[in-house]
C-alpha positions in Angstrom: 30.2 20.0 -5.4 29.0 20.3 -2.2 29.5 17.6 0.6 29.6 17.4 4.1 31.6 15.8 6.3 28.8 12.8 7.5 29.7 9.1 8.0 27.2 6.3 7.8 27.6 2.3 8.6 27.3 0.7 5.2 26.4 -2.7 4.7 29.2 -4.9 3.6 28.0 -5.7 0.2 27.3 -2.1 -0.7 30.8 -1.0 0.7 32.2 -3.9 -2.0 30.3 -2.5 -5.0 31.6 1.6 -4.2 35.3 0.3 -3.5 35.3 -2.1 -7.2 34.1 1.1 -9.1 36.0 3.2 -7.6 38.8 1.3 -7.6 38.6 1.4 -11.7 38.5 5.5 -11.8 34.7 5.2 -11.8 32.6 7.8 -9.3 29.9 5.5 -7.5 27.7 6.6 -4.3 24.4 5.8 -2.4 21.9 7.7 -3.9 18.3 8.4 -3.0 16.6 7.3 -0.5 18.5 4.9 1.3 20.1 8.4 2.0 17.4 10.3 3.3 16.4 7.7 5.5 20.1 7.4 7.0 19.6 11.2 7.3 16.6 10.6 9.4 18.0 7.7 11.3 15.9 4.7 9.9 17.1 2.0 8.7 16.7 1.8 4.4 14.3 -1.3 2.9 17.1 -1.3 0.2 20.5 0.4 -1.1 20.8 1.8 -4.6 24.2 3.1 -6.4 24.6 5.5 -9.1 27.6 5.6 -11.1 30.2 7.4 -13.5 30.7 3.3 -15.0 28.8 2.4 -18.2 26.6 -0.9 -17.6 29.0 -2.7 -19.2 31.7 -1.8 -17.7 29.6 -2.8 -14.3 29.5 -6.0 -15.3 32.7 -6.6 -16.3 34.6 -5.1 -13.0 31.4 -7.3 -10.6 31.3 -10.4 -12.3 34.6 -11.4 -11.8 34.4 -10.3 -7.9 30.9 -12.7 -7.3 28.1 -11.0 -8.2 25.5 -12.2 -10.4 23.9 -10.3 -12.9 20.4 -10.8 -12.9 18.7 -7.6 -14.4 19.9 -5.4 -17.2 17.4 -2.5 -18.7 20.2 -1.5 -21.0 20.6 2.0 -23.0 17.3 3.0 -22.2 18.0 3.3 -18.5 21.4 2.0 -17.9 20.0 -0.2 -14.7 22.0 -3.4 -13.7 20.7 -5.2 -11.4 22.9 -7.7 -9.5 22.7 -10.3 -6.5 25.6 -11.8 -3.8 24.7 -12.9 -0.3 20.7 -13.0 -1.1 21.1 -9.6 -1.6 20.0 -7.7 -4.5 21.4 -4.3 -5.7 20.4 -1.5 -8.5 23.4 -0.1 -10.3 22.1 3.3 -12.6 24.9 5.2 -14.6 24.5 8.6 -14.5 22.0 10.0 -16.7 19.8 12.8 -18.1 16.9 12.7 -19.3 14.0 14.3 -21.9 10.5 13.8 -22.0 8.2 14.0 -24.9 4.6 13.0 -24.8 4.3 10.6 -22.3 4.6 11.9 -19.2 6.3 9.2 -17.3 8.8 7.8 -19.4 11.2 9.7 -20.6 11.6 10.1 -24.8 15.5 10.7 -24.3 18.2 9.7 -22.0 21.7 9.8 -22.1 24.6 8.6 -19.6 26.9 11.4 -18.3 30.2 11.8 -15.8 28.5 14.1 -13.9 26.5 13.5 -10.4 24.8 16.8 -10.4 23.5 16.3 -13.6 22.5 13.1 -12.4 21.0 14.3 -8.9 18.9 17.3 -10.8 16.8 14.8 -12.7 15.1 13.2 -9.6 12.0 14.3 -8.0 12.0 16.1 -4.3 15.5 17.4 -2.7 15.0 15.2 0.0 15.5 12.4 -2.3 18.0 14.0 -4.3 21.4 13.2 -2.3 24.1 11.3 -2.3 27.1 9.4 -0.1 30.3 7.8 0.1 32.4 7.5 2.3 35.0 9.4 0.4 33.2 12.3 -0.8 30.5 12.1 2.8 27.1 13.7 2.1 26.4 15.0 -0.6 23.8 17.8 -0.8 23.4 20.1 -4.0 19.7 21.0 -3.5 19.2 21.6 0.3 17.8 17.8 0.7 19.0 17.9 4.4 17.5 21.1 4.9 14.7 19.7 4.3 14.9 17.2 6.1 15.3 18.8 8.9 12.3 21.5 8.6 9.7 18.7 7.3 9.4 20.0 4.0 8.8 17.9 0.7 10.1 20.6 -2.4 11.0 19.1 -6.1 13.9 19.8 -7.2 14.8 22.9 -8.9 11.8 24.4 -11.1 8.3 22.4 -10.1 6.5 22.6 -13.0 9.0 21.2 -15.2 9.5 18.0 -12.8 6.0 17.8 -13.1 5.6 17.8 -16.6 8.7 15.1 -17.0 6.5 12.5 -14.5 3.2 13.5 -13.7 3.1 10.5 -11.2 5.3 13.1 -9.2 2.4 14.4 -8.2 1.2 11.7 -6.4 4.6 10.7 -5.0 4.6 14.5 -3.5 1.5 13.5 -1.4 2.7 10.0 -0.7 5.8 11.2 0.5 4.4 14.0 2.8 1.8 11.9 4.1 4.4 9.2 4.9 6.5 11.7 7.0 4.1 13.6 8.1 6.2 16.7 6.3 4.9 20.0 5.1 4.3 20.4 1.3 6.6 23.4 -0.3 3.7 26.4 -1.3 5.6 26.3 -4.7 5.7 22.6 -5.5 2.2 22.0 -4.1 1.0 25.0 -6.7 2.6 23.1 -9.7 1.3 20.0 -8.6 -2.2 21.2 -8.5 -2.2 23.1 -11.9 -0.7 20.0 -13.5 -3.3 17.4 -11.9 -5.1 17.1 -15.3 -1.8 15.4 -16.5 -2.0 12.2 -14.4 -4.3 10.9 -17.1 -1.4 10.3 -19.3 -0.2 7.9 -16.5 -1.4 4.4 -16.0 -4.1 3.6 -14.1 -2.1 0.8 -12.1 0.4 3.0 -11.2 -1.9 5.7 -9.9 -3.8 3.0 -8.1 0.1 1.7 -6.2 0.7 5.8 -5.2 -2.5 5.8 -3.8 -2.5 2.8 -1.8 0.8 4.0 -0.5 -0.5 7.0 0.4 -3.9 5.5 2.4 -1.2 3.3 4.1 0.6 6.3 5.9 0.0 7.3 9.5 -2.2 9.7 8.7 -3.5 10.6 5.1 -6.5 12.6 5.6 -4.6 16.2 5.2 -2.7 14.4 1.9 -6.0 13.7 0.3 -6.2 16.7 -2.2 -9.2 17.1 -3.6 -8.1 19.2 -6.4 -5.8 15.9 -7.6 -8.0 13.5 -6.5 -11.0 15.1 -8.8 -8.5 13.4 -12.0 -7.4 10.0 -10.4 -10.7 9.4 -8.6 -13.7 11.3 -10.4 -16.4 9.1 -9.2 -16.0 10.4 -5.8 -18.3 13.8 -4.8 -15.6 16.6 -3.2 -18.5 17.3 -0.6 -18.0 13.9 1.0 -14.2 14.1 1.3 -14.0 16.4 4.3 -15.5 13.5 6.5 -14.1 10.6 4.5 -10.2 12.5 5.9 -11.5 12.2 9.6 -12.7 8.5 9.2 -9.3 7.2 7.5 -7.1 9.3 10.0 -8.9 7.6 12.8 -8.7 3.8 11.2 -5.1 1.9 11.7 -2.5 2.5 9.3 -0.3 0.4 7.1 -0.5 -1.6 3.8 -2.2 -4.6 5.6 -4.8 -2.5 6.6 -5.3 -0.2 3.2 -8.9 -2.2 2.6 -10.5 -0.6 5.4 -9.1 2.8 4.3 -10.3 2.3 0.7 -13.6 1.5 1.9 -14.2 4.8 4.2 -12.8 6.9 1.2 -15.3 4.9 -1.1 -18.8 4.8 1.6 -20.3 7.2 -0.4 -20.2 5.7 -3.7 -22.0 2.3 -2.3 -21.4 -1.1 -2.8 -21.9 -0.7 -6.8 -20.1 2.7 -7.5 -17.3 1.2 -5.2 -17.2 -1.9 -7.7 -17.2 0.2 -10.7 -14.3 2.6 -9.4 -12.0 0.0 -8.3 -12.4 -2.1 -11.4 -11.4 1.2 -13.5 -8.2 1.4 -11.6 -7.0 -2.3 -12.2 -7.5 -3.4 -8.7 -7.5 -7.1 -8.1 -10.3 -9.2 -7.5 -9.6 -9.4 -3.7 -9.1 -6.1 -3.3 -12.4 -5.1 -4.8 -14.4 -8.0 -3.3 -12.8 -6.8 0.0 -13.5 -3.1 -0.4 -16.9 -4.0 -1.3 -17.8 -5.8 1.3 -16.4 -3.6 4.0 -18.6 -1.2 2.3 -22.0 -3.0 1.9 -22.2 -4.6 5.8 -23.7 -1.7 7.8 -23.1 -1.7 11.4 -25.8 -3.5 13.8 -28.0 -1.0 15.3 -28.0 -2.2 18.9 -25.5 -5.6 18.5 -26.7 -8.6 20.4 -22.7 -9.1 21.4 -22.0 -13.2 21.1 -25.3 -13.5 18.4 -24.4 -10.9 16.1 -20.5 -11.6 16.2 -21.4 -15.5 15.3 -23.5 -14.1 12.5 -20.6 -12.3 10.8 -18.6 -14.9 11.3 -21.2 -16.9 9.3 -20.9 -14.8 6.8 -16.7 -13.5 6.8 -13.6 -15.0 8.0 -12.4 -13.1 11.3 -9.8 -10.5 9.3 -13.0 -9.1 8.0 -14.9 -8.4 10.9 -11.9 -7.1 12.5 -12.0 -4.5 9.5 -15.7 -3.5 10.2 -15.7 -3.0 13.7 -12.7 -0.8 12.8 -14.6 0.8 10.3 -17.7 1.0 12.6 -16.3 2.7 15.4 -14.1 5.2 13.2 -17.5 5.6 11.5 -19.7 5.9 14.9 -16.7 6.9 17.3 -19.6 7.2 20.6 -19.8 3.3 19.8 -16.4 2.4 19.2 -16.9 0.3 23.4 -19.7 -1.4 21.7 -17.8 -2.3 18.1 -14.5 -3.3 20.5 -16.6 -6.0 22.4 -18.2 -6.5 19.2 -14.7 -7.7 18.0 -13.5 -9.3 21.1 -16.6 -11.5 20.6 -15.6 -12.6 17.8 -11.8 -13.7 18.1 -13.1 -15.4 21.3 -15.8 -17.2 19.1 -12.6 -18.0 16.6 -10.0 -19.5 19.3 -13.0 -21.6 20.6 -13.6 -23.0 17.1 -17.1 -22.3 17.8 -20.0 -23.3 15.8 -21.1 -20.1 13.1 -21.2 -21.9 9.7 -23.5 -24.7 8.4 -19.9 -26.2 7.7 -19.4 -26.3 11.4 -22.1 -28.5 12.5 -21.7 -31.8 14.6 -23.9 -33.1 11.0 -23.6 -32.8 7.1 -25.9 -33.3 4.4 -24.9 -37.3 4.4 -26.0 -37.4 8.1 -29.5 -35.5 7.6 -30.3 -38.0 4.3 -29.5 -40.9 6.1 -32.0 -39.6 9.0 -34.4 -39.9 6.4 -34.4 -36.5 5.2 -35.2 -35.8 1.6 -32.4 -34.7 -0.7 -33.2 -31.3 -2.5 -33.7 -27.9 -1.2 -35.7 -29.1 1.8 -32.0 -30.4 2.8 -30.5 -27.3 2.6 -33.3 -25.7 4.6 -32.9 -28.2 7.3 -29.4 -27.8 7.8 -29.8 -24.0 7.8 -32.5 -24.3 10.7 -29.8 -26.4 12.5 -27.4 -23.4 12.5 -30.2 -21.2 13.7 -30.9 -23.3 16.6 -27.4 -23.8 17.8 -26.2 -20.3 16.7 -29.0 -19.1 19.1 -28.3 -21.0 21.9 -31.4 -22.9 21.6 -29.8 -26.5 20.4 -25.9 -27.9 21.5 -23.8 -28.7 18.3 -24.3 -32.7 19.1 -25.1 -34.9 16.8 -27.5 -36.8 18.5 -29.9 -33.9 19.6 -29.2 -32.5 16.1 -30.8 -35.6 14.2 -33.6 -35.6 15.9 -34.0 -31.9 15.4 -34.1 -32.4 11.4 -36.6 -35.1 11.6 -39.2 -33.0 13.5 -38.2 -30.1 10.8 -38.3 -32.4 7.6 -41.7 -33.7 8.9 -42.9 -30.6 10.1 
């Protein structure tokens, strides 16, 4: 085995879980990427162990020492899952593994002693290491490498991870895009010739990778159109090119993915957008969202405080925040314009101002008893009132308001 001599700062509760197993003659380490991400010097989301212990002898060496077991998946996976200090930890057994006809889950598996045999199973080298802080790093596959030169590889041959997980194939762009890393020539060529296979993987699992991927920094380069042509067939390879530059220039991160689905989507329209994001499982939200953003075309010469109360009439201020972003990444010589544009209309939010019929200094109850007639000539009423006041023509007083909607109800 090869290891090198590198020491990380554990946290306590991982530290407890290596020293119990190994305490018991059992082989445990940090495995994956909590390891690369110590490599690179960021701090992991989560830690996960791998292990010579059977999940039952897990259990019966933690349990007695605090932890709770509150996951098992048993022989198929040999996972245990336990929690102390609000902190929950994955606990895999070693294992290989053989795959049959589905291409993501795995028709055999089988525990083993050994960590190679464990490491050579997973995806990309630079996920593919382990640590204690016995044994130090360890590196079988030239993970730090890696690392180091920016380079996402699979492990060992590509086209056989490939055909164990097609999803790989999405995780290689996911992962690239997130670092900003290099694809290996080899692993890229495998994962294009097997693209065809991600329709053997769930749609809501394709739809997660790729919202992962349109959250990273910058995605446009990652957005291969020779993999996307199988996970998103409704959209035309011509209009790609551009959709790259308009998602690079957008902000990144998962909070912001909507706008990033909706410049990848502009050229399918408001229906085609509907229709591909139902196919993939999205929520509701997300494909109201989307939709939207796509729809609302950008004012051709924007009447600043009148057209940023008018989308407020119409979307709560996240929204318009997304289409001016989308605008000016869309119509970058009018990105001043879209800025103000937004500006406008968090000023317009802070001063609680008046953009909604909901908003008025008067309801329904008030017009009616003003002696205005219940019925649509209500609504109309109270939708003139908005016009006035959103205009500037009429203050949001109740007084001046009234005597508005009787002129208008007898007009």
């Amino acid at each position: 085995m090869t290891a090198e001599n590198r020491r990380f700062l554990l946290p306590p509760i991982i530290n407890r879980i290596l020293t119990l197993l190994t305490e018991q003659g059992f082989a445990a380490y940090v495995v994956g990427g909590a390891v690369r991400d110590l490599l690179l010097g960021k701090a992991p989301g989560d830690f996960d162990v791998a292990t010579s212990a059977r999940p039952e002898s897990v259990i019966s060496i933690l349990e007695p020492a605090g932890f709770t077991v509150v996951g098992e998946l048993g022989q198929n996976f040999g996972v245990v899952v336990v929690h102390r200090d609000s902190q929950m930890v994955e606990i895999a057994t070693f294992r290989g593994e053989a795959y049959g006809g589905d291409a993501h889950k795995p028709e055999q598996v089988w525990y083993c002693d050994d960590l190679e045999a464990d490491l050579s199973r997973r995806d990309f080298t630079v996920n593919a290491m382990a640590y204690n802080d016995e044994d130090g790093l360890c590196d079988l596959f030239g993970g730090q490498e890696d690392l180091a030169r920016g380079v996402v590889r699979a492990v060992g041959e590509p086209l056989r991870r490939f055909e164990e997980d097609a999803l790989r194939i999405l995780r290689l762009y996911r992962f690239a895009a997130r670092f900003g890393f290099v694809i290996d020539e080899a692993t890229e060529a495998a994962a294009k010739q097997l693209a065809a296979h991600l329709d053997c993987v769930s749609v809501e699992r394709i739809e997660e990778e790729l919202n992962k991927l349109l959250s990273a920094p910058k995605p446009g380069a990652y957005l291969e159109p020779e993999v996307l042509a199988f996970v998103l067939p409704e959209l035309p390879p011509d209009d790609l090119s551009e959709a790259r530059e308009i998602i690079d220039a957008l902000p990144a991160g998962a909070e912001e993915v909507t706008t990033r689905w909706a410049a990848l989507l502009l050229p399918l329209g408001e229906d085609g957008t509907r229709k591909a994001l139902k196919r993939l499982k999205c929520s509701n939200a997300v494909i109201d969202g989307v939709s939207t953003l796509v729809k609302e075309k950008a004012p051709r010469t924007p009447a600043l405080s009148l057209q940023a109360k008018r989308l407020l009439g119409k979307y709560d201020l996240h929204t318009v925040q997304q289409l001016t972003a989308l605008w000016s990444a869309l119509q970058p010589e009018r990105k001043d314009e879209f800025t103000a544009l937004q500006k406008e209309a968090e000023t317009l939010t802070a001063q609680s101002a008046c953009c909604r019929v909901s908003q008025l200094a008067v309801n329904g109850r008030d017009l009616m008893a003003a002696g205005v007639a219940p019925g649509p000539g209500l609504r109309r009423a109270l939708e003139a009132l908005l016009e006035e006041v959103i205009t500037g023509r009429l203050p949001n007083e109740k007084a001046e308001l009234l005597a508005f909607a009787a002129k208008f109800s007898a007009s």
